[in-house]
Structures are given as C-alpha cells and as structure tokens.
C-alpha positions in Angstrom: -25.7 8.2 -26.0 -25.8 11.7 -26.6 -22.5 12.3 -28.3 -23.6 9.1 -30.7 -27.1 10.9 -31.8 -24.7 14.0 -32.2 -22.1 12.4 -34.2 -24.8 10.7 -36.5 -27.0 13.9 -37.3 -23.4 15.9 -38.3 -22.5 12.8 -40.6 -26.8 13.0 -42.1 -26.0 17.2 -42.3 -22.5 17.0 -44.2 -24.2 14.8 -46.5 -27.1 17.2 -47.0 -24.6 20.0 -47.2 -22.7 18.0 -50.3 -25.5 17.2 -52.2 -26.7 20.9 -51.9 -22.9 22.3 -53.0 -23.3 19.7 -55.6 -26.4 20.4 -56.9 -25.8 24.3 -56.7 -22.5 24.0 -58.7 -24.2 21.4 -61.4 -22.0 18.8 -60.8 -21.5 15.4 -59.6 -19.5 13.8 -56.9 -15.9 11.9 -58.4 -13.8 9.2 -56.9 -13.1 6.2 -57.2 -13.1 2.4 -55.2 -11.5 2.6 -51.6 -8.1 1.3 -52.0 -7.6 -1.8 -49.5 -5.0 -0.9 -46.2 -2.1 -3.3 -47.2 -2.2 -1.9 -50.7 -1.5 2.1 -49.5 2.4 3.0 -50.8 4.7 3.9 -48.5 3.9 7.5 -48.5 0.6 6.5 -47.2 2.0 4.3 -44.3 3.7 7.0 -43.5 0.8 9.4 -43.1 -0.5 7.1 -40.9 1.8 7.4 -39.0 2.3 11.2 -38.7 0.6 13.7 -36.4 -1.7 14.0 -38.3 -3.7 11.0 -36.6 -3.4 9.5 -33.5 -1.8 5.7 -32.6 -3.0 3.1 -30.6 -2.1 4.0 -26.6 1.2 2.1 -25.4 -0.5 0.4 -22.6 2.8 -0.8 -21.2 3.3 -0.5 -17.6 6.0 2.0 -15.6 8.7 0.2 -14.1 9.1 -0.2 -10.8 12.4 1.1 -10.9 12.1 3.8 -12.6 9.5 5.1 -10.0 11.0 8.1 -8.3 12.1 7.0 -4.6 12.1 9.4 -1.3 15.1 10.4 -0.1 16.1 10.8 3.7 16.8 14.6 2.1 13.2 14.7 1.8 11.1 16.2 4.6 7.1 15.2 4.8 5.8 19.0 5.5 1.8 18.4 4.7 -0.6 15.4 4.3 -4.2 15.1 3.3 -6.2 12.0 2.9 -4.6 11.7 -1.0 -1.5 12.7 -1.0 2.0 13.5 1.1 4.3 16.2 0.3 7.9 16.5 0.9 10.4 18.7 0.6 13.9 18.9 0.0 14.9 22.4 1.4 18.4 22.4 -0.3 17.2 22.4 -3.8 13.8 23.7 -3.5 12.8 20.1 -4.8 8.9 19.3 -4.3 7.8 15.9 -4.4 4.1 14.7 -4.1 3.2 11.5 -3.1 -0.3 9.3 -4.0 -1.1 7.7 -0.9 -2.9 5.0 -2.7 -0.5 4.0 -5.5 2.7 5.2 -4.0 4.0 6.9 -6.9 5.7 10.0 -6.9 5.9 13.4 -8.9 8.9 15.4 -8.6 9.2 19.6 -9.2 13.1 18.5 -9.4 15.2 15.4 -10.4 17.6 13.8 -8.5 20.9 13.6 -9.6 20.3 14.6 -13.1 23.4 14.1 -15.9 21.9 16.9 -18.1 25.7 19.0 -18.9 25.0 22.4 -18.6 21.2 22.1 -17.9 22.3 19.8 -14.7 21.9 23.3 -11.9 18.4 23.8 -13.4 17.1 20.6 -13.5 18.2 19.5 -9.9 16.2 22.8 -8.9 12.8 23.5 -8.4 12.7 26.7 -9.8 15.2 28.3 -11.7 15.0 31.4 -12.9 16.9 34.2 -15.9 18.0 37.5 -15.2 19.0 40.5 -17.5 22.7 42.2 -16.9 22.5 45.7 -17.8 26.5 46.2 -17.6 27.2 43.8 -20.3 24.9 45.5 -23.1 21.6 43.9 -21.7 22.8 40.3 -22.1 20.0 37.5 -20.9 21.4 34.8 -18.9 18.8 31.7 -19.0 18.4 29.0 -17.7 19.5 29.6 -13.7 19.0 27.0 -10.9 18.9 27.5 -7.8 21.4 24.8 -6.7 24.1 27.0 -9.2 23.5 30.2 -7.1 24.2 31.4 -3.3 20.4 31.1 -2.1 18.6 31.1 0.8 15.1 29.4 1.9 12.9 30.7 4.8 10.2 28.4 5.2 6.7 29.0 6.9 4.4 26.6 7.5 0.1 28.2 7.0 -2.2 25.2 7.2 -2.2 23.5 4.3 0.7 25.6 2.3 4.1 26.1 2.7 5.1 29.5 2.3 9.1 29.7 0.8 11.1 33.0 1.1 13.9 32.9 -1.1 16.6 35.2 -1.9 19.3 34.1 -4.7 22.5 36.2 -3.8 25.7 35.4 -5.7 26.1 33.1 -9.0 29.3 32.3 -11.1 29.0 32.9 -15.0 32.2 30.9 -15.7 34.0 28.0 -14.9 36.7 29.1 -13.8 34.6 30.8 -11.2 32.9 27.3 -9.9 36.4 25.9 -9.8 37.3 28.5 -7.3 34.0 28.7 -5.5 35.2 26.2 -2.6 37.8 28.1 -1.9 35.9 31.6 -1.9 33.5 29.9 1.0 36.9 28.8 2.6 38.0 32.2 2.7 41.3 31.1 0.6 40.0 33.4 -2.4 38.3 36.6 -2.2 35.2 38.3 -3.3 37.6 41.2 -5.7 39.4 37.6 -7.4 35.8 36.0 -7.7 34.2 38.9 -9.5 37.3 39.2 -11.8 36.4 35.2 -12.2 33.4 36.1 -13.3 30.9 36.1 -9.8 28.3 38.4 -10.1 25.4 39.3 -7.3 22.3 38.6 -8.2 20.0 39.7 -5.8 16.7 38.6 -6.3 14.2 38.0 -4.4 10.7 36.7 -4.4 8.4 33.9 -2.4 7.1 30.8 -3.5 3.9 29.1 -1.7 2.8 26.0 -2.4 -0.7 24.5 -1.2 -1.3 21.0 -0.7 -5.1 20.1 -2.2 -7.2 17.4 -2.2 -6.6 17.0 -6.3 -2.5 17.6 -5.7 -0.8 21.2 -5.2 -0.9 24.9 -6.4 1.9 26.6 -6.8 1.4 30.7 -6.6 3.9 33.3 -6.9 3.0 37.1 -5.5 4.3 39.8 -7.8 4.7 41.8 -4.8 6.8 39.6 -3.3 9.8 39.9 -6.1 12.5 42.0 -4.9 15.7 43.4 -6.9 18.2 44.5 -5.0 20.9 45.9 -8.0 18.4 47.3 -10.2 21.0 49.7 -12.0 22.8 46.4 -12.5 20.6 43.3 -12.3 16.7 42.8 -13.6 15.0 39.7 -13.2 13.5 38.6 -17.0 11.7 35.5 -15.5 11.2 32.6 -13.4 11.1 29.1 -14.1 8.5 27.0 -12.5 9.1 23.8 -11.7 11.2 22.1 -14.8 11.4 18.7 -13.5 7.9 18.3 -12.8 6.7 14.5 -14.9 10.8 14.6 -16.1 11.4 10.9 -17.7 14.7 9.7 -19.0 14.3 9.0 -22.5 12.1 6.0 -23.1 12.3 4.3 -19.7 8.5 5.2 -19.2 5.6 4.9 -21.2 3.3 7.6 -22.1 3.3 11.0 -23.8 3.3 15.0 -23.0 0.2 17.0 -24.0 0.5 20.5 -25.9 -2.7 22.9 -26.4 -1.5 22.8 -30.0 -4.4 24.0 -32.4 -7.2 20.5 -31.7 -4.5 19.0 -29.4 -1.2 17.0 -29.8 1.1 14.8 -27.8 4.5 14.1 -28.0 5.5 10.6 -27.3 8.1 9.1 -25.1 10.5 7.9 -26.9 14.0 7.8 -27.8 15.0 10.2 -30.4 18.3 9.9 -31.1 19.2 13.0 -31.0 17.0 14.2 -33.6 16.0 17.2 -32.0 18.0 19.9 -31.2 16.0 22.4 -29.6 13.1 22.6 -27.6 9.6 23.4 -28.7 8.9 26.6 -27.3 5.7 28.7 -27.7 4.0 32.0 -26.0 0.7 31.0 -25.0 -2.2 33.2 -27.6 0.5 33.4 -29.6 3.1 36.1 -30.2 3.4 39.5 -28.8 3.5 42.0 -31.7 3.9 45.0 -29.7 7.4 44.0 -28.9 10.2 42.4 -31.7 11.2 39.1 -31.1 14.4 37.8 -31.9 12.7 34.7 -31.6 9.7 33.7 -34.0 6.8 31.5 -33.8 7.1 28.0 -35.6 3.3 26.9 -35.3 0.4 27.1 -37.0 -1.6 27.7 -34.6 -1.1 29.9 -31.4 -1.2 27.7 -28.1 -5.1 28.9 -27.0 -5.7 27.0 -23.3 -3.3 27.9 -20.6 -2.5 23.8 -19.9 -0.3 21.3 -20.0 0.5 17.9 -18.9 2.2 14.3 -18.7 1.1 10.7 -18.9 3.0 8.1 -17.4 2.0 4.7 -18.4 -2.0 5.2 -19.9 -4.4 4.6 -17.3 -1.7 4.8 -14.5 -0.1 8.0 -13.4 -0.7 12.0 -15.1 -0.9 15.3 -13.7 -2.3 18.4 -15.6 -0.9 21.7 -14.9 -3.1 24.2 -14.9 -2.4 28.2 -15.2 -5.0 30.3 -13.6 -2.9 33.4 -13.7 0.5 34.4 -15.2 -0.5 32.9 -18.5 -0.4 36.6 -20.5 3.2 36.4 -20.4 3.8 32.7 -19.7 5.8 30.3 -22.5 5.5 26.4 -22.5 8.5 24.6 -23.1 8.5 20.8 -24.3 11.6 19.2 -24.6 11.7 15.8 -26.2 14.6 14.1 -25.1 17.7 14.7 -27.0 17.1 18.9 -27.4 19.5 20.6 -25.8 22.1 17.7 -25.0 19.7 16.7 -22.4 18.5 12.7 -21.7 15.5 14.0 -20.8 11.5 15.0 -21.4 10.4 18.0 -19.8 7.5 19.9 -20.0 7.4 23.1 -18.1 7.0 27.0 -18.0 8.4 30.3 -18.0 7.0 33.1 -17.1 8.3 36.3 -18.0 8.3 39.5 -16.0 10.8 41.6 -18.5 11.9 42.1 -21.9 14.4 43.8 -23.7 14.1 45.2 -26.9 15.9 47.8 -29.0 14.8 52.0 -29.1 15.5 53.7 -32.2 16.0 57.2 -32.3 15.6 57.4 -35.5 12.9 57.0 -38.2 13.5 54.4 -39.5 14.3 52.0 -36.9 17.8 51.8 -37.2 20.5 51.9 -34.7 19.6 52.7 -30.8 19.8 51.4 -27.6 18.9 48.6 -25.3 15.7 48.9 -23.3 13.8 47.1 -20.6 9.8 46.6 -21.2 8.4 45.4 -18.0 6.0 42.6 -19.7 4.2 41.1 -16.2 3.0 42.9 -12.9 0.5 39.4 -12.5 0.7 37.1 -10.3 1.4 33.7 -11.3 -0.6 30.7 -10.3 -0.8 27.0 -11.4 -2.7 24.5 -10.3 -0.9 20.6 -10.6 -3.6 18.2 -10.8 -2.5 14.5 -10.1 -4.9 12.2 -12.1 -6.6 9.3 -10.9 -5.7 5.8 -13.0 -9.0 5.6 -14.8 -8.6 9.7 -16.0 -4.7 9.3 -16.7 -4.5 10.1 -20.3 -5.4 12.8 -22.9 -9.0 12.5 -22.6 -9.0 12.6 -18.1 -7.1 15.6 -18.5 -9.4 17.2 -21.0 -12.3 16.7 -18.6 -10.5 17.5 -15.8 -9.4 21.4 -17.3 -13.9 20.9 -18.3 -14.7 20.7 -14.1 -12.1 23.3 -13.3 -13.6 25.7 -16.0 -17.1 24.7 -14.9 -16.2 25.2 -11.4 -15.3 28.9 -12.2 -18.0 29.8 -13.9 -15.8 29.8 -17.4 -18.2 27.3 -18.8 -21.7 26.7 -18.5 -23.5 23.3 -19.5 -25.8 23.6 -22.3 -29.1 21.9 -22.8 -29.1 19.7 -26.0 -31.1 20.8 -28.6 -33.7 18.4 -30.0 -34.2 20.5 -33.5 -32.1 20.4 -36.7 -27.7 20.0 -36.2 -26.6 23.8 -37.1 -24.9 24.6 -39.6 -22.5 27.9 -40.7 -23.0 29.6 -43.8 -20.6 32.4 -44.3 -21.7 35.0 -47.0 -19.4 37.7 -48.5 -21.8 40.2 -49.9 -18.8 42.9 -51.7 -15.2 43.5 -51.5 -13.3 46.3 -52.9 -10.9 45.6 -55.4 -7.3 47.9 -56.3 -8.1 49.2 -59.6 -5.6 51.9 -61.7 -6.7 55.1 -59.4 -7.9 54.0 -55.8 -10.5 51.2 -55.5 -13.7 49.9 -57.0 -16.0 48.0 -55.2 -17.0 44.7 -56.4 -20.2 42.7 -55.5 -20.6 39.2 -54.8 -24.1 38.4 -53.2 -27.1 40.4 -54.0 -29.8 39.9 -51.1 -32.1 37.6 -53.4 -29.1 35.3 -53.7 -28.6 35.5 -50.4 -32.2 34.6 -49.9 -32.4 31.9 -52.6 -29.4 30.1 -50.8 -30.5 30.2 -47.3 -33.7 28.4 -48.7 -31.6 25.7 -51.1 -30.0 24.5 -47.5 -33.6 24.9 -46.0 -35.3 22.7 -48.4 -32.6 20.4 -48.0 -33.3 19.9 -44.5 -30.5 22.4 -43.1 -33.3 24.4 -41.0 -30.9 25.6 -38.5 -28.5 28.0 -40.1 -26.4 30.7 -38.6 -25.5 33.2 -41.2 -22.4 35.6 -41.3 -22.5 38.3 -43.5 -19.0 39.6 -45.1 -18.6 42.8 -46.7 -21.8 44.5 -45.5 -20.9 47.6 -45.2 -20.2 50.2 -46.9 -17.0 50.3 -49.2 -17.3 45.8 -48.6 -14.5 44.0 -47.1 -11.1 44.8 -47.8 -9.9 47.9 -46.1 -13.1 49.4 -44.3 -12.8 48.1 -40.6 -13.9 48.6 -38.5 -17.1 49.4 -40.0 -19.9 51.8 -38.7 -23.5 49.8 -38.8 -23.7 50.8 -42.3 -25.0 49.0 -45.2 -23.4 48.6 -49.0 -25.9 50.8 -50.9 -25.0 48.9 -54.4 -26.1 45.4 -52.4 -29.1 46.9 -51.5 -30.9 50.0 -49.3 -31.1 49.5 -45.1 -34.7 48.8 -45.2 -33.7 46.0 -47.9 -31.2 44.8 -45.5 -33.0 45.1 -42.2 -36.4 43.7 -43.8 -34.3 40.5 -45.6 -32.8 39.7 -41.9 -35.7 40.3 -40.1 -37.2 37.6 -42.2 -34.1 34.9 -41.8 -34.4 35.5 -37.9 -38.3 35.1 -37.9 -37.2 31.8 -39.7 -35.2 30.8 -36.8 -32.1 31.5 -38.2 -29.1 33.6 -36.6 -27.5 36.6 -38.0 -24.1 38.1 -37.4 -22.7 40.9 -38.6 -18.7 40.3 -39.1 -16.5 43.5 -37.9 -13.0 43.6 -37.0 -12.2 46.1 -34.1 -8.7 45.4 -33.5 -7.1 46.3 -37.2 -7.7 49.0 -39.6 -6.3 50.9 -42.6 -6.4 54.1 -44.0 -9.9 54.1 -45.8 -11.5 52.5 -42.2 -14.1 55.5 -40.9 -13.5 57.4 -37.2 -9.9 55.6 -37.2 -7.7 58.1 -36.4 -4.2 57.5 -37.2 -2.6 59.6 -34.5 -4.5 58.7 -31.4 -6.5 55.1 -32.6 -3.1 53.3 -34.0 -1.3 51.5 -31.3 2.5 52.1 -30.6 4.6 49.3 -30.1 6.5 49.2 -26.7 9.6 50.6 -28.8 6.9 53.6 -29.4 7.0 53.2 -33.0 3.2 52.4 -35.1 2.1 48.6 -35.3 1.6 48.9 -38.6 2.2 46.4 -41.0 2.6 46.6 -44.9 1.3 44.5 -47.9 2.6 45.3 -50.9 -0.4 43.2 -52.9 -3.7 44.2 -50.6 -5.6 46.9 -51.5 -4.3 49.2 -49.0 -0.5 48.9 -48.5 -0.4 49.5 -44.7 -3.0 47.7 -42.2 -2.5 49.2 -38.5 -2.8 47.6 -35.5 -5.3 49.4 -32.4 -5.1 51.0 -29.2 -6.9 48.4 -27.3 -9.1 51.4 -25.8 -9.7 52.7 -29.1 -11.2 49.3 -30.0 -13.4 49.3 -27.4 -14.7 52.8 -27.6 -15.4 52.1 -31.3 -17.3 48.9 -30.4 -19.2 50.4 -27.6 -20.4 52.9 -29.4 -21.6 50.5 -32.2 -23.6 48.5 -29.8 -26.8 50.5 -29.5 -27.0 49.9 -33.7 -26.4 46.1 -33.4 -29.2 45.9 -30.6 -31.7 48.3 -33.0 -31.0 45.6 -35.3 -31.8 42.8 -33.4 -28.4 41.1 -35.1 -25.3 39.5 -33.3 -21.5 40.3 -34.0 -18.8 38.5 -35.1 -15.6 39.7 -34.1 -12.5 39.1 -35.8 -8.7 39.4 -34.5 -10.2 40.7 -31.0 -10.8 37.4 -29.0 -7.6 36.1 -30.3 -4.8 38.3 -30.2 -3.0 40.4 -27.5 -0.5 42.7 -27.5 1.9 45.1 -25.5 1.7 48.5 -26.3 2.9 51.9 -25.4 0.8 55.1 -24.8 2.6 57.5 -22.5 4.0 54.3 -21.1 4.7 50.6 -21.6 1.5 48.4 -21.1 1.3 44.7 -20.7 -0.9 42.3 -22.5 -2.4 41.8 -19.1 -3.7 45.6 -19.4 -4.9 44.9 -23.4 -6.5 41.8 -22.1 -8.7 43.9 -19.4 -9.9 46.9 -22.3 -11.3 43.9 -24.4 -13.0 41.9 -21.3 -15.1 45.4 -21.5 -16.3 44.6 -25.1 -16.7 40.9 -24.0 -18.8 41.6 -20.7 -21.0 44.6 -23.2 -21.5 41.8 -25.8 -22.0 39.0 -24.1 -25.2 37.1 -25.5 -24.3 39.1 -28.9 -20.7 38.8 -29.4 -19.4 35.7 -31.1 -15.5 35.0 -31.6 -12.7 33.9 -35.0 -10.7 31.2 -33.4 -11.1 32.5 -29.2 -8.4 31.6 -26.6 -9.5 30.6 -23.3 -9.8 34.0 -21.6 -13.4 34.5 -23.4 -15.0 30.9 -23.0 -16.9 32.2 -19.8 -18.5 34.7 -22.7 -19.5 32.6 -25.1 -21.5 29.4 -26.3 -20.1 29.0 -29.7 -16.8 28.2 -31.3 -15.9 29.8 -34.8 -13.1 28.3 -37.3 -12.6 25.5 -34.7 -9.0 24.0 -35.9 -9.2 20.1 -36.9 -5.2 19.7 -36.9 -2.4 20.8 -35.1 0.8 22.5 -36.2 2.2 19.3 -37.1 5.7 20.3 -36.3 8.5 16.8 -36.3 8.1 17.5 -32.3 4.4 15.7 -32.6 3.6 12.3 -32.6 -0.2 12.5 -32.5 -3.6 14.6 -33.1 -5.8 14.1 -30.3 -9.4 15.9 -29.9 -8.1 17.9 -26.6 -10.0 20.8 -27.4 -13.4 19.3 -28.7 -13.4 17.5 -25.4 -12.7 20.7 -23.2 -15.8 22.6 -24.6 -18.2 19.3 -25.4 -21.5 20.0 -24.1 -20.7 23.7 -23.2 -19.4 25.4 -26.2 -21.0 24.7 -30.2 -18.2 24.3 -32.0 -18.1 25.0 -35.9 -15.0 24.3 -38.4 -13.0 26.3 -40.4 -14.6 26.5 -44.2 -14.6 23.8 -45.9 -14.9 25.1 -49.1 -11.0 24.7 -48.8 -10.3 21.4 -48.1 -8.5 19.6 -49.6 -7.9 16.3 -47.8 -10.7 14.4 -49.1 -12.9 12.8 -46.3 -10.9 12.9 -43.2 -11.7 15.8 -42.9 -15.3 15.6 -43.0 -14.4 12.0 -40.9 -13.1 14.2 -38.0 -16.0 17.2 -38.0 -18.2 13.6 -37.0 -15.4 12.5 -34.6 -14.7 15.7 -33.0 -18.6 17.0 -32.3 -17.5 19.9 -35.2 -20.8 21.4 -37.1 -19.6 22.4 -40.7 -18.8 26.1 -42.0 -19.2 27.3 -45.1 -17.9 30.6 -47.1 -20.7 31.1 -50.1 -20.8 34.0 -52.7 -23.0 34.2 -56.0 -20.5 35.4 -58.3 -17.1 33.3 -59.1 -14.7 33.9 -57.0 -12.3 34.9 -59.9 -13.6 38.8 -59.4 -12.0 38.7 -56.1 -8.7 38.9 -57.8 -6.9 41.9 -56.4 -8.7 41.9 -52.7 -7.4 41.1 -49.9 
C-alpha cells in the first residue's frame, strides 16, 4: 500500500514540476494523439523489445533431465535441515543440494564439451598466473583438473576447510600428449619442460561453510603461497565458474548483472552471436593502473552481486561478495562467447597486475612490472532462493536483508509530508576567455529565491537544493573549493542569511564540492604532494584540450581527506550539508613511496564518510557507502544496454526501497518523452532538476 501512495504522489509531483518548467519558460506542452500498439513501425516493435524494457517472465518449467544428477564421485560432507553438500575431491567440484525440491547447484560441470575452456569448467576453481621468464605473459583461464594439484581436506563443523597446492601444468599440447607417459616414468621431467611443463607452485586454501540460506565460500590472503616467485606470480583466482552453468537454452530463466538500474541476460540460444564475454571491474575501472583492456558500459557495475534464475519461481541462487570485491571482475558469458555451449556467470578476483614502467618522460619504452592489486580476503556468500523469491525481484530483497542484517541499511520511517523533490542550481561558472578566464554568472540569490518559491506555490514544499558554482572563481576549475562564497553572486552574509531562510522553510541545502579531482587554479592543491601517481609512478592527470583548464589531476586519496576534514568545521558553522562528487564513486590504485590498492583508497575515504555521515550526500554511490547514507543522487533509470542484455529490470530501486531516497539523474535532459517520467513512478525515483536564470548559451566555453 505504501509503495502505491508513493508511486501516485511522484506521478501528482512530476506533473506539478511540468507545469511549473512550463509556466517558467512561457510555453505550452506539444504532442500529439497516442498512436495505437499494432500501428508502431517496426523500429518501434523493436524497441520493445530491446533492453531497454523488460518482457514478460518465461514461466516454463526446468526439465527434469536437465537437472544436474549426483554422482557416486560425489561425497556428502555436511548437512543441515535445507540443504546437503557434496563433494567431488578430484576436481574440487561443489554441489549443493535442496533437501525439499531435490535440485542441485553445481561450482563445476560434469563432463563439459567447452574446447579449450573444458579443464576450467570441469573445476571448481581455476585460477591465472603471470610468467615472469617469458616477458610477463598472463596465462588465464587455468583449471585445476589441467594442473598436477593436490587437496587436503579438513572437516570444522559446518565448513570444509581445502588445502590445495597446484604443482605442475602443461602450456602445450604436445606436452598433454606426453603427460601419461611422464607419470609412467617413460618420459622425463628435462623432455617435459622442453615440451613445454612448467611448475607452478601455488598455493592457497579454500573453506567452504554450509549455512542455513546455502554456502560461503572464503579465501584467506594469508593462506596463498608462491613457491617460484622469481619465476611464477599468481594474477588471480577463479571462483567457482560453473556455479548456475546451463547449456544453451535447455533451461529457462536469465542471469542478473548490477548494470546501472539492473539487467538480465536471457537464456537463450545465440547462435553464436557473441564472441566474447561481458566482462566488467566492479565500481568501475581502475585508473591508477593502464588497462589494455577498456570498459564497454555505461555505467560502472555499483553492488558487489550476482546471480541466476532457473525456471521463474523455481530455482536461483545470488552470489553475494562481502569482501574481495575492490579488485573482483564479473564475468557473464552468454552462450556462444568463447566457443563455449554454455552460460556462466562467475568471478575473478585479482591479486596482481602487470603494467609497463617508463623511464622516461614521456611514457615511452620500459619494462614489465608487477603491481600487487589485492592483500583482501575474499568472501562470497551463495544464497539458494526459495521458489516464491526465485527471480529478479527475490534476489533484490534478499541482497536488502543481508545489507540490513549488517547494519549497511537502515529502514526509514515514511514520511507523511510533501514527495521531495531535487532542484539543482548552478550559481557561476568560469568561462576561457582570450587571456585566462572570466567568470560568468548564472543565478543571482533573488532568482534563486524566486524559484524555490515558484515550486513552493506550486505545491513542491519539500525541496532539497544543491548549489553549483558557489564559490569563489564558480564551477569549472576551482575544486575543491574552500567554504568560500562567489562575491559577484552576492556577500557571505547574503549567502548564509538566503539559506538560513530556505532551511527555516524546511528545505535542505547542500553545498556541491569535489574532493577527489582538481586543476591548476583549485586553492591548497599542491601539485607535488596532493596529485596522485599512478602505480607506474607517473601523475593521474588527464588533459582536455576544450575545458577551461587543459589538465584536471586526479588526488592522493589522503590529500582528499585532509582537505575535506579540514572543511568540516565551516560546513557545520553553516548549518549546510555536502554533496560530494567523484568521491563515493570512484577508486583507484595509486603509488606514494609504494604501490597501494584500491582496498587502501577505499579505507582514507570511509574516514570522510564516517566524519560526514548525517551531512555528506553522494553523485551516483557504489555499495561501499550505503551504510552512510539515506539518499541516492543521479539514480540511473537504464542500463548500459550493451547486445549482451535482454532486459531493464528495477534491481537497484528494489535493493534500497524503503531505506535509501532515491532521486534521478536531471531531467532537464531527457529526451525519451514519457518513459522516462513513466519509470521515475515505477521505480520509487523522486525527480532532479538542474536550474539556472540566465540561458544556458553563456555557458559556452565551460566545462
């Protein structure tokens, strides 16, 4: 009931909200009759049918034979009153079975016909490895079942405890061919080397606890051993990549990606229409090391989950990463990527990188380095759903009770007043003129008064307001910003007095800062100690030919922090709130004496979130600062979109319903008509708005 009485008020505000753009611009809505579902051209049909909406649910139900069976290989090792889990010792293969329903989940698959991806997938945890000797070359994709390995198994209560130690591994074929006769003693080790067998020599253990919602797999940094390190490094470990594995389109259902709102990829089969995998860092790239690899989506993945459905309201499990998840990639493979039958949804997670070291200015030239990228555990909860939870929506609420349960999230009381409502104001911006900059204003404080009360005689009472460009110098190229105001906007005393008055109003003000990035005009930056190094110990420091200053640097995450600590005490004088932009959403490795992880970047800004909490507010925040904050700025309505999804599902809105306020991105830019404004009422999404009081044409030549 409550979710209807929200829905309806956001529909009454957007209204509201047009008719008071309307009115303010002097114009009049345009369109024309609805245009009736069989007559939409092709083109439309299509849309329909894209990812950018969501299909009906194939309700069909999984075959019995396609149901995975146990095997005599397969030894029961724990039971609780849900489930049973086996194990197949000589491919590390996990399989958990639902004591009610009798199906089964698999961390392996059973005789797979995958070519060269067979040895990982008949594994339950493969693994990649770096050779120093031949120029730093990555081998990927390792399973177990392809190596010389050994298991030591301990059994602690609930959880079995795995020792393993991969020893040798043949690179070629040639070398497999003559690997039965190496055990028979008819070839020997010198011939195998030349045949290309190489020692591994990695260790590290694997313990895997049985729970009453299905298993958690945990990995102890401590435990990984190398025993060549001149030779052999390990780059990262592969956690269970058959886990939900179907064949094709022999079972119904879908695989769920933290893609921007949410998105699922469908079983079905592709026809070999895809020949990679999707493959994404979760929060997004790492820009303190180069990536031969770049980022394909939109948006960066933001919750550490993933999952499978198989058949809708039958069988799903969610995986869940509670640690690891810095430096952890999700990997999707519809079937037909990589020559393999299959869809798989798994992770990596990486413990080292390599990257090139110049020596010389310009980045040129140089030599092959190692940046350890992980000293974190790794830790992943596999929750198996019930029927009447086993879809998008049961695993939304069941990452909601785990976040709950950690204190991430904290149920808020509904409010009986007016729906909220974000109104964005950019006060100035500095502009390139012919010698150095000008500064252009936008919004004088009357206008800024006059517009808060438009939307408050329209009914919009509750308002939070943002304020762009405050400070001195405006906008473009001055953060992060001292507590300073524009003088040609207006004095302090004009500014503190005009939002004292919105507060005493009711209405919330933040101050917009960005602590993370800065250029050369940015105040008590110093170039030398406050701009990050890359782990390749060159400047993160990007250039833009057409912004107003050419080069915007990336910061030391403790030089962020220090700068927005000692801002604080001004904020609190103020009585206003903060909103932070890039901080919250990015992280980086870095280098500062030596290599850090974004494990290490991520602990510097929990400081600034724990000092701000109740003041600090968040652009677009990953999961790592929900258990700071009770709204949600530039919520995304979409998802990448990429030809990997088949559907836009509400993941997200569900995760943080009831917990978490969630506003949209501006819709001053949209440009989709009503679905848009269709979706804010579907998804629980209050509207945002960007305002100014001049045209927007003088903000040509900002940034």
């Amino acid at each position: 009931m409550l979710q209807i009485v929200k829905r309806s008020a956001i529909f009454l505000l957007i209204a509201l909200t047009a008719w008071v753009v309307v009115r303010a611009e002097g114009g009049a809505p345009q369109g024309g009759g609805d245009v009736p579902l069989e007559q939409l051209p092709y083109l439309e049909n299509l849309l329909f049918q894209s990812s950018r909406f969501n299909r009906p649910a194939d309700m069909r139900a999984v075959p019995a034979e396609h149901v995975i069976p146990i095997l005599e290989t397969d030894e029961p090792v724990l039971e609780n009153a849900q489930f049973v889990l086996y194990l197949n010792p000589d491919t590390v293969n996990f399989k958990v079975q639902d004591k009610t329903t009798g199906y089964v989940f698999a961390t392996a698959i059973d005789e797979p016909d995958a070519g060269t991806f067979t040895p990982l997938l008949s594994s339950g945890i493969g693994l990649e490895y770096i050779n120093i000797r031949t120029n730093y070359a990555m081998r990927q994709n390792v399973g177990l079942i392809d190596t010389e390995f050994s298991v030591d198994k301990t059994i602690v209560e609930n959880r079995v405890e795995l020792d393993i130690y991969v020893g040798g591994f043949c690179t070629r074929r040639v070398c497999q061919q003559n690997y039965e006769g190496y055990l028979a003693g008819e070839v020997s080790l010198e011939q195998m080397i030349n045949l290309g067998f190489i020692e591994i020599g990695i260790g590290f253990a694997l313990h895997v606890t049985l729970t009453e919602s299905g298993i958690t797999a945990h990995i102890p940094f401590a435990s990984i051993e190398e025993s060549f390190p001149e030779t052999i490094r390990l780059a990262s470990l592969i956690l269970f990549p058959g886990m939900g594995a179907t064949h094709k389109d022999d079972v119904p259902g879908y695989m769920v990606i933290p893609d921007g709102v949410g998105a699922l990829i469908r079983y079905e089969d592709n026809q070999g229409r895809f020949l990679v995998p999707f493959e994404e860092r979760f929060y997004g790239g790492n820009q303190g090391i180069v990536s031969t690899r770049m980022s394909v989506t939109s948006y960066p993945l933001s919750m550490p989950v993933f999952g499978a459905v198989h058949g809708v309201k039958q069988h799903a499990f969610l995986a869940i990463i509670e640690s690891g998840d810095a430096n952890a990639r999700l990997l999707a493979y519809p079937n037909g990527a990589s020559n393999t039958p299959y869809n798989l949804i798994f992770t990596k997670f990486d413990y080292k990188q390599t990257y090139r070291q110049s020596f010389s200015s310009d980045g040129t030239g140089g030599a092959m380095r190692i940046h350890t990228s992980s000293l974190d555990d790794v830790t992943v909860h596999y929750r198996f759903l019930p029927a009447d939870a086993a879809d998008y929506v049961g695993m939304a609420r069941s990452y909601q009770n785990y976040l709950i349960s950690r204190g991430h999230l904290t149920p808020q009381t509904p409010s009986e007043g007016p729906i909220p409502i974000h109104l964005q104001v950019l006060m100035a911006d500095s502009q390139s003129s012919f010698i150095g900059t000008r500064l252009v204003p936008m919004t004088s404080l009357e206008a800024l008064r006059e517009m808060v009360d438009a939307f408050m005689a329209a009914g919009l009472t509750n308002q939070t307001v943002s304020l762009l460009g405050w400070n001195q110098g405006g906008y473009s190229g001055y953060l992060p910003a001292p507590v300073r105001f524009e003088r040609s906007i207006g004095s302090s005393r004009a500014f503190q007095a005009t939002i004292a008055d919105l507060q005493d109003e009711g209405h919330r003000v933040l101050l917009v800062n960005n602590y993370q990035s800065a250029t050369e005009a940015s105040r008590d930056v110093s170039f030398r100690n406050d701009v990050a190094e890359g782990v390749n110990r060159f400047k993160l420091t990007r250039t833009c030919e057409t912004c107003v200053y050419t080069d915007r640097h990336l910061l030391y995450p403790f030089s962020s922090t220090r700068l927005a600590l000692n801002h604080l005490e001004d904020y609190e004088a103020l009585g206003v709130e903060v909103m932070f932009e890039g901080i919250g959403h990015r992280l980086f490795s870095y280098h500062d004496r030596q290599t850090h992880t974004r494990s290490e970047a991520l602990d510097h800004y929990t400081e600034i979130y724990d000092a701000y909490q109740g003041r600090g507010h968040y652009v677009s925040p990953h999961a790592y600062v929900y258990p700071y904050i009770t709204d949600y700025f530039h919520a995304p309505l979409f998802n990448s979109q990429l030809a990997y999804f088949d559907d836009l599902v509400p993941f997200l809105p569900i995760v943080l319903s009831g917990h978490i306020e969630m506003y949209s991105q501006f819709l001053n830019f949209n440009s989709l008509g009503r679905v848009p404004l269709l979706m804010l009422i579907d998804f629980g999404i209050y509207p945002s708005y960007i305002l100014t009081e001049n045209r927007s044409s003088l903000l040509r030549g900002t940034d």
